[in-house]
C-alpha positions in Angstrom: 1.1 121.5 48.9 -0.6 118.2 48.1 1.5 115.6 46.7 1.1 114.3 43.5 -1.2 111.4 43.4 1.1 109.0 40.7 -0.5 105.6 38.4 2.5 103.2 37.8 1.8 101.9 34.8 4.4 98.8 33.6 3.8 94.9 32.6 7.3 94.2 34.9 6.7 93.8 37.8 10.1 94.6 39.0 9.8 97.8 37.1 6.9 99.1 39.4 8.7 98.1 42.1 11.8 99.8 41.4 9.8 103.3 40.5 7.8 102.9 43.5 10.5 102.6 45.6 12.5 105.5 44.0 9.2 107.8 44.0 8.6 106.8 47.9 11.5 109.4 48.6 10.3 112.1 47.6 7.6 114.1 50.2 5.8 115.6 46.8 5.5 112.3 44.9 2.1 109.7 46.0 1.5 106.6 44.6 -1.9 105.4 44.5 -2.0 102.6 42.6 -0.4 100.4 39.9 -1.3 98.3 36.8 0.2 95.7 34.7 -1.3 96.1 31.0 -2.8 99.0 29.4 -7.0 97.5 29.9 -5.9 97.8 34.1 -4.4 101.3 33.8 -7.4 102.5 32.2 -9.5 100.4 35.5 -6.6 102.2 38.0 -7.5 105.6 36.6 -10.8 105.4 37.0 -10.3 104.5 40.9 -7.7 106.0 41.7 -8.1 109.0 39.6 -3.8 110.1 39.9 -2.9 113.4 39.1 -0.2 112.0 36.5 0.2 108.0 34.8 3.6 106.4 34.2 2.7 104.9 31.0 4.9 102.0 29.7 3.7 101.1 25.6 4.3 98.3 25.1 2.4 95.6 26.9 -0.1 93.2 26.7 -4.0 93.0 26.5 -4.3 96.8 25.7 -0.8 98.2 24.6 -0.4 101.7 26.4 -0.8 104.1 23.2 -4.5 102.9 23.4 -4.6 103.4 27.1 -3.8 106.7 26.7 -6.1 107.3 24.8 -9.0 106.4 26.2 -8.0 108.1 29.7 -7.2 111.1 28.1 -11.0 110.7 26.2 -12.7 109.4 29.7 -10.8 112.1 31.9 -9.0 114.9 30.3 -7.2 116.9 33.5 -5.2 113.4 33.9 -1.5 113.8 33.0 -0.2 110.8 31.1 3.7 111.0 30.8 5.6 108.2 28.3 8.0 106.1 30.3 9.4 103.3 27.9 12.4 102.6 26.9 11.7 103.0 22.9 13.3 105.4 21.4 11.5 105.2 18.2 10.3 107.8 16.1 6.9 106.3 15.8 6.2 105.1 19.6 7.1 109.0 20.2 4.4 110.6 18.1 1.7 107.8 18.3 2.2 108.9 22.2 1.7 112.2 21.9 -0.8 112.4 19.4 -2.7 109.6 21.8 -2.6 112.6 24.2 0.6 112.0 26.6 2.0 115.1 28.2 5.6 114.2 27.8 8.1 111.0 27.1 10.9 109.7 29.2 13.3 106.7 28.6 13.8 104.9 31.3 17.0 105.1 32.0 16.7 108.5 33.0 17.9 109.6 36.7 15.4 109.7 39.4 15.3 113.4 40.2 14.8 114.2 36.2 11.5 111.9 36.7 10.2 113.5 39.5 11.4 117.0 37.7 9.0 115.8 34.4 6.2 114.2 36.7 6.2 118.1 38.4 6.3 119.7 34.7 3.4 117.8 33.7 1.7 119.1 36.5 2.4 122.2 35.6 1.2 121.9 31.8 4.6 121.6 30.5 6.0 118.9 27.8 8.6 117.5 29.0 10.4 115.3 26.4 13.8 113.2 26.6 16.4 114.9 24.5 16.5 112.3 21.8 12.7 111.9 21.7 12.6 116.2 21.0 15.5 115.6 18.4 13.1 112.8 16.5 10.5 114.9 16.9 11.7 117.9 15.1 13.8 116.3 12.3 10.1 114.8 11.8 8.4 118.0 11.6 11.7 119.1 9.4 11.3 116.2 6.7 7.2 116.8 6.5 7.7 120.4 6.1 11.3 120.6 3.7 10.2 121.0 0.1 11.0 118.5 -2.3 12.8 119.5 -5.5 12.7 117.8 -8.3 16.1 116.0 -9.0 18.1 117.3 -12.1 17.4 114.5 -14.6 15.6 111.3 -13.1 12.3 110.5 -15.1 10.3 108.0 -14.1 9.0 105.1 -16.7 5.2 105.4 -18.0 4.9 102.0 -15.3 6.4 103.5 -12.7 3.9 107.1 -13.1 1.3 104.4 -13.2 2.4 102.9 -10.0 3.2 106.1 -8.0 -0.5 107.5 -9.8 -2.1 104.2 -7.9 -0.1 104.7 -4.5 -1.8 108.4 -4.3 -5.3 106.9 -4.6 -4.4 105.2 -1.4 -4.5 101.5 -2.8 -1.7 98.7 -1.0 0.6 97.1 -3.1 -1.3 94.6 -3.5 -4.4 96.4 -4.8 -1.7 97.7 -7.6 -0.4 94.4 -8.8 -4.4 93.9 -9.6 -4.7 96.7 -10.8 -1.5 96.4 -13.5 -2.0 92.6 -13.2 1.5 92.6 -12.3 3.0 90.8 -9.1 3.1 92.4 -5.3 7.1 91.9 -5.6 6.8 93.8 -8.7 5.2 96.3 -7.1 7.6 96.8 -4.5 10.5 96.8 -7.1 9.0 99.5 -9.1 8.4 101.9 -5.9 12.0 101.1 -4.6 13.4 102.8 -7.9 10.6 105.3 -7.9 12.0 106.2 -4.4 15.7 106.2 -5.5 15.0 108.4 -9.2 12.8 111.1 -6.9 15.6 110.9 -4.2 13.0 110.4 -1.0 12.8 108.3 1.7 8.9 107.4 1.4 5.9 106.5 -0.3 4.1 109.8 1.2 7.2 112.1 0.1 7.3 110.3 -3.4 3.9 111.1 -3.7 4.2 114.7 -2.5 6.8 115.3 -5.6 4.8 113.5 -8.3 2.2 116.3 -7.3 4.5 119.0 -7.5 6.3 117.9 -10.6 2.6 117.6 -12.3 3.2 113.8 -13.0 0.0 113.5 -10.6 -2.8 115.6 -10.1 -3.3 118.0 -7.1 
């Protein structure tokens, strides 16, 4: 079996040099090539052409959510596997939705690297355990139905404001709107998100249409 051809992919350089080294001992691992900043991983893939990347995301010059994106667009069969040490939620779906196979921290051990650089050869998603547990209280939030709290009306000023928010204008654009000031503006959509009892503009929204204070 071939080994498989591995992009490093970090703006330390004492990062690469600690993964190259720990990827050296294993017979089925290959590294062909390394880059510093997301614009030189995108170069690297093109010359190297790697069976898998080792994507760091945060870097300079092209952060590595882009550069995943425009390997995946440029060439498709390349595995792109998330190795950062952010934990947050929206590093973890900006990754995948930029087209990365799977996300590791990097803390994790060397034989559960190589295990996730083999599953992503293998078209499996291999995911940290706290990236997967993000990932599906995310999916859990978008999809829970919001019901309407037993007795928490909103002002005619704060219907206005929520009404704006679901046409997609800042809070700026309200304030000019309601010739009111931004600070205003957040003050009246931090007590519509405490009377609706959600965590967000988009979920606030979400109940205004299905409590008909908006329209569908």
């Amino acid at each position: 079996m071939m080994p498989i051809r591995t992009l490093i992919v970090d703006d330390h350089a004492m990062v690469r040099i600690g993964l190259k080294s720990c990827l050296a001992s294993y017979g089925d691992i290959a590294v062909v090539g390394e880059a510093n900043n997301g614009a030189e991983a995108v170069r690297q893939a093109e010359a190297c052409r790697p069976d898998v990347v080792l994507m760091d995301l945060v870097m300079p010059q092209l952060n590595g959510i882009e550069a995943i994106r425009q390997i995946k667009d440029r060439w498709p069969d390349i595995k792109v596997l998330a190795l950062t040490s952010f934990i947050e939620a929206k590093y973890i779906t900006e990754a995948l939705e930029a087209g990365a196979e799977g996300y590791v921290l990097k803390d994790v051990e060397p034989p559960d690297l190589v295990a996730a650089i083999q599953k992503v050869c293998r078209g499996e998603v291999p995911l940290d355990a706290q990236a997967a547990k993000i990932v599906v209280n995310s999916l859990r939030s978008v999809a829970a139905p919001i019901r309407p709290p037993p007795a928490t009306p909103l002002s005619d000023r704060e219907v206005e404001v929520l009404r704006l928010a679901a046409e997609g204008k800042s809070n700026r654009d309200i304030g000019l709107a309601l010739v009111i000031s931004e600070k205003t503006v957040k003050a009246h959509m931090s007590s519509i998100l405490v009377k609706l009892g959600v965590q967000n503009r988009v979920q606030a929204i979400r109940y205004g249409r299905q409590a008909g204070l908006l329209p569908l």
